[in-house]
Structure formats: C-alpha cells, structure tokens
Backbone as JSON Lines, residues from 0, in Angstrom:
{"i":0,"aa":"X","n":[37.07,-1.48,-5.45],"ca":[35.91,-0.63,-5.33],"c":[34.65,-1.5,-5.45]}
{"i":1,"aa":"X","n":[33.63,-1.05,-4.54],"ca":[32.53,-1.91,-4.72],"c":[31.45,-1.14,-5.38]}
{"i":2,"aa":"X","n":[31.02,-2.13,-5.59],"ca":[29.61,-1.64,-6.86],"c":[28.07,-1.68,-5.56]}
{"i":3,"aa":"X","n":[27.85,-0.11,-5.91],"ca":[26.3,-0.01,-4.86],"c":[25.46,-0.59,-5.45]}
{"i":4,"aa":"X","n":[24.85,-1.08,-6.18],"ca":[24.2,-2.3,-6.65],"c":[24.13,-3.73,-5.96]}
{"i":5,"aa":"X","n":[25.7,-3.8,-5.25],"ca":[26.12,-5.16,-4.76],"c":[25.3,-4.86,-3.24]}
{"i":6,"aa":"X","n":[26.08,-3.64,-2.61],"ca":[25.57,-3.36,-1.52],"c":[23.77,-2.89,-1.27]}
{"i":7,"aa":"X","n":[23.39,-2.86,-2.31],"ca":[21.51,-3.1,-1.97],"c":[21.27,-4.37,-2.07]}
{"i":8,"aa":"X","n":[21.75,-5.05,-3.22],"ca":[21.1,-6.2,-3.24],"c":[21.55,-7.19,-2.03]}
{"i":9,"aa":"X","n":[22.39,-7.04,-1.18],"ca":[22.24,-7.83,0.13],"c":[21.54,-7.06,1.47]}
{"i":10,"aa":"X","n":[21.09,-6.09,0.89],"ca":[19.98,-5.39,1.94],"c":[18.95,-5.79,1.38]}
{"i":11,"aa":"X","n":[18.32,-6.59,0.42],"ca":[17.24,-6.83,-0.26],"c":[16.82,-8.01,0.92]}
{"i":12,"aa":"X","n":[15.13,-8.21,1.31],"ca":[15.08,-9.18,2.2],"c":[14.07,-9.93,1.07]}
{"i":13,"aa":"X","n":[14.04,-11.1,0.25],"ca":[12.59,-11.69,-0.36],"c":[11.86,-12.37,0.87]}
{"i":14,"aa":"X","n":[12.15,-12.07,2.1],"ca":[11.02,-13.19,2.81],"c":[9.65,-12.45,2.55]}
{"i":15,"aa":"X","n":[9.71,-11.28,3.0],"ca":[8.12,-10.36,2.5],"c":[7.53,-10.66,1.33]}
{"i":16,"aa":"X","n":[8.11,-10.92,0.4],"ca":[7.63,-11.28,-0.9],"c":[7.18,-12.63,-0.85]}
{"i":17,"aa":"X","n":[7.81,-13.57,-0.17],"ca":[7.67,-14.87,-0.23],"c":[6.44,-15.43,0.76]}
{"i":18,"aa":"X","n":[6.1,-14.42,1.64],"ca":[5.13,-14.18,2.49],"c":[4.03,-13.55,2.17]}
{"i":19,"aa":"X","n":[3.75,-12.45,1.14],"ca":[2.83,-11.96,0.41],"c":[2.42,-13.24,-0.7]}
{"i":20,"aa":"X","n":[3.49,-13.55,-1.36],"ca":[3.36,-15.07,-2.31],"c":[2.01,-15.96,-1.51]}
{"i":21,"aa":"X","n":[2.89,-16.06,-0.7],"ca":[2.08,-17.29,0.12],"c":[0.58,-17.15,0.32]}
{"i":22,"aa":"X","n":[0.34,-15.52,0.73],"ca":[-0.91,-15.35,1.05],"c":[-2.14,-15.39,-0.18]}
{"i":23,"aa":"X","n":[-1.21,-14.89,-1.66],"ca":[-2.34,-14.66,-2.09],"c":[-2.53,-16.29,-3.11]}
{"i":24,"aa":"X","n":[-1.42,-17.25,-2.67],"ca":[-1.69,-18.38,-3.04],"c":[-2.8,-19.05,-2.56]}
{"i":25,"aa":"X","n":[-2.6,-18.87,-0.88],"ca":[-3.69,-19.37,-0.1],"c":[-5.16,-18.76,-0.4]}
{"i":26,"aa":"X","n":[-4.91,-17.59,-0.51],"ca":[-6.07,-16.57,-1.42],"c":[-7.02,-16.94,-2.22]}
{"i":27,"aa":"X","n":[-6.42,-17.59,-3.33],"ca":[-6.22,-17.73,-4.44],"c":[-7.34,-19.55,-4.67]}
{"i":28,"aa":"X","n":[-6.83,-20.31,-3.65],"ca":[-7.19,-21.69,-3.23],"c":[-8.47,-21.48,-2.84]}
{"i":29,"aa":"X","n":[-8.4,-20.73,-1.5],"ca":[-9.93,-20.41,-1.38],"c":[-11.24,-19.92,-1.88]}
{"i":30,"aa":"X","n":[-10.61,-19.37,-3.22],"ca":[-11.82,-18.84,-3.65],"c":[-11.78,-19.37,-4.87]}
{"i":31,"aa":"X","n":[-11.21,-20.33,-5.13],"ca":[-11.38,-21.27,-6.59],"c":[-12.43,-22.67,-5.69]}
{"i":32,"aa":"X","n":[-11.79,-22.79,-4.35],"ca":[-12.48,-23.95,-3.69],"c":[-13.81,-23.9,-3.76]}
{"i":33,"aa":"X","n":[-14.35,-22.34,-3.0],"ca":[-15.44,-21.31,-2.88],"c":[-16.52,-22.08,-4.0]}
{"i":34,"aa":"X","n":[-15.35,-21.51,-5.64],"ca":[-16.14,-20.64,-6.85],"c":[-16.65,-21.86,-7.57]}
{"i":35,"aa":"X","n":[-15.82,-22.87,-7.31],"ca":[-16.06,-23.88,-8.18],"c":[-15.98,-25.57,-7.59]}
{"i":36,"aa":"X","n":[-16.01,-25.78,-6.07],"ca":[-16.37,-26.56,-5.3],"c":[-15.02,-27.63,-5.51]}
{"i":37,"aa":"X","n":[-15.01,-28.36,-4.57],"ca":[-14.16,-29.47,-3.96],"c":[-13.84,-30.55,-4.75]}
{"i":38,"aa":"X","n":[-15.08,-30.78,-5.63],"ca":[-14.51,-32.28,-6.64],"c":[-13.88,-31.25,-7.93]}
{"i":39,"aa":"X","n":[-13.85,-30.05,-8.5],"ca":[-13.18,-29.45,-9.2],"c":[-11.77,-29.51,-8.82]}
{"i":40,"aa":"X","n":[-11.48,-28.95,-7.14],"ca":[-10.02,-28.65,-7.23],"c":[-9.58,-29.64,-6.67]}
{"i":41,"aa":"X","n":[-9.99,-30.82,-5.99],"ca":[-9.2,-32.06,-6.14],"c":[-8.9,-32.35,-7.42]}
{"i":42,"aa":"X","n":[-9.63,-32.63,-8.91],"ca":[-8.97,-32.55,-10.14],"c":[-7.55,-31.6,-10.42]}
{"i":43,"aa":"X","n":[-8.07,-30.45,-9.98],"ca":[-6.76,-29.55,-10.47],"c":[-5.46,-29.81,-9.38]}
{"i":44,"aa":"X","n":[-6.11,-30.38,-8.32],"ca":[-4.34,-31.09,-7.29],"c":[-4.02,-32.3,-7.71]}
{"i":45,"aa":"X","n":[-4.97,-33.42,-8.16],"ca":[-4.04,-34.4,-9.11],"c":[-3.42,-33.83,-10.32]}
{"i":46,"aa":"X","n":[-4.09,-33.32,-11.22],"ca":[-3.54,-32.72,-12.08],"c":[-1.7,-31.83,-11.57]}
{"i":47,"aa":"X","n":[-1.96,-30.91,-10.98],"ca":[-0.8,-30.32,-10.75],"c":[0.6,-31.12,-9.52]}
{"i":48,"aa":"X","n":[-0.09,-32.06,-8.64],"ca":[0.61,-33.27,-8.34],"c":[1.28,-34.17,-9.89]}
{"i":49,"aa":"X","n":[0.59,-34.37,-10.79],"ca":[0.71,-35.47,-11.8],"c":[1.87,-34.19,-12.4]}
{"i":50,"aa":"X","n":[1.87,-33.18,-12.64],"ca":[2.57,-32.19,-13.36],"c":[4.14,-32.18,-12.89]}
{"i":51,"aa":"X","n":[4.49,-32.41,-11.51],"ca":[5.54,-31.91,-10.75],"c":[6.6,-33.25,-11.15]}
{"i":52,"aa":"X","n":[5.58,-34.1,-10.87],"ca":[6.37,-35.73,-11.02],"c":[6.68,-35.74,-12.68]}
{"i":53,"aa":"X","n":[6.72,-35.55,-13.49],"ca":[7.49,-35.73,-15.27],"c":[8.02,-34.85,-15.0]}
C-alpha cells in the first residue's frame, strides 16, 4: 500500500520556488547596490566569497 503523502510529494515541482528564490535574490542585490552603493557591496561579495571558502 502506498502512502498519499509519497504520491504528492513527487507531484511537488521546487523549480517555482527556486525561481521565485532567484528573483527576490536578484531583488534583493539591487536594492542593497541602489541603497548603499558599489564599494559597500563589493565588501559584502569578498566577504561572502571569503565565507564559502573555510
């Protein structure tokens, strides 16, 4: 017997989610770029570059 739980969760699609993600990341970039200018968020991309690498 199968469990309907099993059978939604492979009707589940995350690309929409992963596509909404995306947007309000990009979102998100732009208006920090906007709010607080270019030599700010180059700091915060070394910073979060320097983060990924340890």
């Amino acid at each position: 017997m199968t469990d309907i739980t099993d059978d939604i969760a492979e009707e589940i699609s995350f690309q929409s989610y992963d596509d909404d993600l995306r947007l309000l990341l990009n979102l998100l970039h732009d208006v920090l770029h906007r709010e607080v200018g270019p030599n700010i968020m180059e700091k915060i991309e070394h910073t979060r570059t320097l983060s990924q690498t340890t």
